[in-house]
C-alpha positions, 0 to 999 in steps of 0.5 A, spaced: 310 421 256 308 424 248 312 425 242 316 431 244 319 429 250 321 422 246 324 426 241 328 430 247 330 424 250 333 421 244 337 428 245 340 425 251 340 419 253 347 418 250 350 422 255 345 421 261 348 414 260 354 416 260 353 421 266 349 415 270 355 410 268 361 413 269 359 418 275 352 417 279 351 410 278 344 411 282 341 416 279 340 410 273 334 407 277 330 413 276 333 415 267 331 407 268 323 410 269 323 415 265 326 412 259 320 407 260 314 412 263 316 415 255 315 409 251 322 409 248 324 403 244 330 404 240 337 405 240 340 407 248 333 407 250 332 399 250 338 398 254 336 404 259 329 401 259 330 395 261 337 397 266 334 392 272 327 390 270 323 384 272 318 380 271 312 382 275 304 379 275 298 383 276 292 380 280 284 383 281 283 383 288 277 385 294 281 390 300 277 391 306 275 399 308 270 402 313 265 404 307 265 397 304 270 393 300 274 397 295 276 394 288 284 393 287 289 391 283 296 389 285 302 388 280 307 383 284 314 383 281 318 376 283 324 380 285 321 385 289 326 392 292 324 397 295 317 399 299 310 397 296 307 403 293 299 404 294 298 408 287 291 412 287 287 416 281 285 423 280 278 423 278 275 419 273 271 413 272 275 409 268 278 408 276 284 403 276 283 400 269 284 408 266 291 406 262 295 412 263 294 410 271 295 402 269 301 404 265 305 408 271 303 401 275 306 397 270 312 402 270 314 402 276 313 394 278 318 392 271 323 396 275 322 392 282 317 396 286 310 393 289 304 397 286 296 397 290 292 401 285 286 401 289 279 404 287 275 408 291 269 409 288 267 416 289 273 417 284 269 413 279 263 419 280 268 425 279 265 426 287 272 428 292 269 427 299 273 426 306 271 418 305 277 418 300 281 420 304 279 414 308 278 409 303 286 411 301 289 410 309 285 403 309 288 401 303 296 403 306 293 400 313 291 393 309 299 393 304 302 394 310 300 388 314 302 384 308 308 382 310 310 378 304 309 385 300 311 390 306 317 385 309 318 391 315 311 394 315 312 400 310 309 403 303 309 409 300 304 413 297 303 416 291 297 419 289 295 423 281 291 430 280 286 430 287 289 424 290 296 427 290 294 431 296 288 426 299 295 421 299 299 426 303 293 427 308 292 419 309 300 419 311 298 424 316 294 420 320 295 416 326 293 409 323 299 410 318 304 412 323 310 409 322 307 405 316 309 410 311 316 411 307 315 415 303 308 420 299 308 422 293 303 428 290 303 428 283 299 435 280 296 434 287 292 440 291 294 443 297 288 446 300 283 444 296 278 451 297 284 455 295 284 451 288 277 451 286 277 459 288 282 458 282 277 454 278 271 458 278 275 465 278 281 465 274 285 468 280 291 465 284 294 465 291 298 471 289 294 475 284 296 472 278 291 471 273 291 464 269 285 461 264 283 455 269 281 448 265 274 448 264 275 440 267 276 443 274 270 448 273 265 442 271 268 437 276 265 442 282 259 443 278 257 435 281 260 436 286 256 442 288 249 440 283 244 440 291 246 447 292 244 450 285 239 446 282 232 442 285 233 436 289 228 432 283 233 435 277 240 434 282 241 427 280 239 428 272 243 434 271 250 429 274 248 423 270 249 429 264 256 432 267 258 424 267 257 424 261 260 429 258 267 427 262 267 421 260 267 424 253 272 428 255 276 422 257 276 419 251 278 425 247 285 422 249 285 415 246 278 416 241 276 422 237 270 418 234 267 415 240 268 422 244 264 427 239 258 421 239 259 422 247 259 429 247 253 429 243 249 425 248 251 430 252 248 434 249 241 431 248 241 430 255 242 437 256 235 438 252 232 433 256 233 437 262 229 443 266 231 449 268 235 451 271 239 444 269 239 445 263 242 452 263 247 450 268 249 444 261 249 449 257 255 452 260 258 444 261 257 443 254 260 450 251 265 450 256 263 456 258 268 458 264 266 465 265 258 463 266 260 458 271 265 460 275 261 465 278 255 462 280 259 455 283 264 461 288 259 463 293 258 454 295 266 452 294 268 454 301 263 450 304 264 444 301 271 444 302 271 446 309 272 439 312 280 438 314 281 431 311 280 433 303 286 439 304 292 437 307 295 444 309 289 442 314 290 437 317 297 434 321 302 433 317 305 427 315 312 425 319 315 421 312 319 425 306 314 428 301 315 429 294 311 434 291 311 434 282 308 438 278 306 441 271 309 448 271 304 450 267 297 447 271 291 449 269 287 444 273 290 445 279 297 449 278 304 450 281 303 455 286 299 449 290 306 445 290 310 451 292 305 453 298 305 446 300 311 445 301 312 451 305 307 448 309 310 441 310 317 443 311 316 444 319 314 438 320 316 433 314 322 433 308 319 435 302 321 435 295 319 440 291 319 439 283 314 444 278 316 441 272 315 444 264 315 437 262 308 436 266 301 438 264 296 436 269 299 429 272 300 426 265 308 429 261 306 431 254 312 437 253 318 439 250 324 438 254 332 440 255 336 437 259 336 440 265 328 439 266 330 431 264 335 430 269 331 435 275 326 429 273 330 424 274 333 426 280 327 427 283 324 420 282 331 417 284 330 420 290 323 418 291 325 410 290 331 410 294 326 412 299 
């Protein structure tokens, strides 16, 4: 959480402590959450922050899966309540040491919840692959047999950006049946076809038109790279598209070193033979329009496999959560809503677009309906 939004709290916070007190204690769990998810320091916000904190320990560890042993992380809180929670990453290379994602671990093991965040390691090269979705169950499976962890068998699923819905088709599976309290999908996707026809076109499910992040565009540009370019020029062209995104990652935290990983980038690119060259070209100037049209023809294909969507795949029988920035350019809202109507037949679920939410990071102004609709959902969510 940004500026703007600690701003608006400090708005508030005097009455939702009064409000959390005096009317719906429990809802002090989730003011608890976000208060702390904002950084907030100062005057009520200490005394919110802190409301039922506990000490915790971080550990690095080695997890089994079918595609080989999977770095994790696991924050154990010494008063532990609540179901375990197995946090997975969107798409980036920084994989369980990205802050933002180690600061929403840290967030939630104060206020007592178990954190897994385990790392699998096609994320780490922006690849979304069915073994993803593999790599996540193992994970649960593995925290769910802990049973100084998972006392009665059970976790909770949260997953951020394309892991949101990875996460919910994790849930589905008959290996975690029974073993899942609760999912959430944070930014997530619905079907993941849908989203990448947004990406390379402009154009949402219902015929709206929103100007798509050139990040999504150049993440399918890896992805899909063997089908546009030579098999000798695929993996060049990828080691450059990397780059770039790490560049972009860096943006967040340091300007300097990010403007000398985007003219690295840029370097590649003049390295690079056509038609890979061209190809970084667009990835380097940002050029959407160029790109969308040449990626659309291959994104069907690629994300026709059932275990990367989960409108496509069985649905989970475990409440589902669905958060998301109202105003996403990544994978936008419309995912949540028609997700959620797809789910409902078979599983509660919890629908919350949110104008505090860009993609999967909250960096808004907000008014008090927006913070307190935030607050619900995640005292739900915990209390699950």
């Amino acid at each position: 959480m940004r500026r703007k939004l600690r701003a608006a709290l400090l708005g508030v916070l005097g009455l939702g402590l009064l409000v959390g007190v005096l009317v719906v204690p429990k809802y002090l769990r989730g003011l608890s959450l976000v208060v702390r998810a904002a950084g907030m320091q100062e005057g009520w916000a200490t005394t919110l922050a802190g409301w039922q904190t506990v000490p915790f320990e971080v550990s690095d560890l080695q997890l089994p899966s079918r595609h080989g042993p999977l770095r994790a992380r696991l924050y154990r809180p010494r008063e532990a309540r609540g179901h375990p929670i197995v946090l997975t990453s969107g798409v980036h290379a920084d994989g369980i040491d990205e802050p933002r994602l180690v600061k929403l671990a840290k967030d939630l093991a104060t206020g007592g919840q178990g954190v897994l965040t385990p790392e699998p390691i096609d994320l780490l090269r922006y690849e979304i692959t069915p073994r993803l979705t593999d790599m996540i169950e193992d994970a649960a499976t593995w925290l769910s047999a802990q049973k100084e962890l998972a006392p009665d068998g059970e976790v909770s699923l949260f997953g951020i950006s394309f892991s949101g819905g990875l996460s919910i088709v994790a849930a589905g599976r008959p290996g975690l049946k029974e073993k899942v309290a609760a999912t959430l999908s944070l930014g997530g996707h619905g079907e993941l076809a849908r989203v990448l026809s947004f990406l390379c076109t402009g154009v949402l499910p219902d015929g709206r038109h929103l100007k798509p992040h050139d990040y999504g565009v150049v993440v399918i540009l890896l992805n899909v790279a063997d089908r546009l370019v030579p098999p000798e020029q695929v993996e060049p062209l990828r080691a450059a598209i990397r780059t770039f995104l790490r560049a972009s990652h860096l943006t967040l935290r340091d300007a300097k070193q990010a403007e000398e990983m985007f003219e690295e980038a840029r370097k590649l690119q003049g390295h690079l033979p056509e038609p890979a060259s061209r190809l970084m070209g667009y990835v380097n100037t940002r050029d959407v329009e160029a790109l969308g049209p040449l990626l659309l023809p291959h994104v069907r294909a690629f994300a026709a496999e059932p275990s990367v969507s989960p409108e496509l795949s069985p649905p989970p029988f475990a409440p589902v959560y669905l958060l998301h920035g109202a105003d996403d350019t990544v994978i936008p809202a419309i995912e949540a809503t028609l997700l959620g109507q797809a789910l409902r037949p078979h599983a509660p679920v919890h629908v919350l677009p949110t104008p505090l939410i860009t993609h999967a990071e909250v960096d808004r102004s907000a008014h008090f309906s927006d913070i307190w609709s935030l607050v619900s959902f995640w005292t739900h969510l915990l209390d699950e």
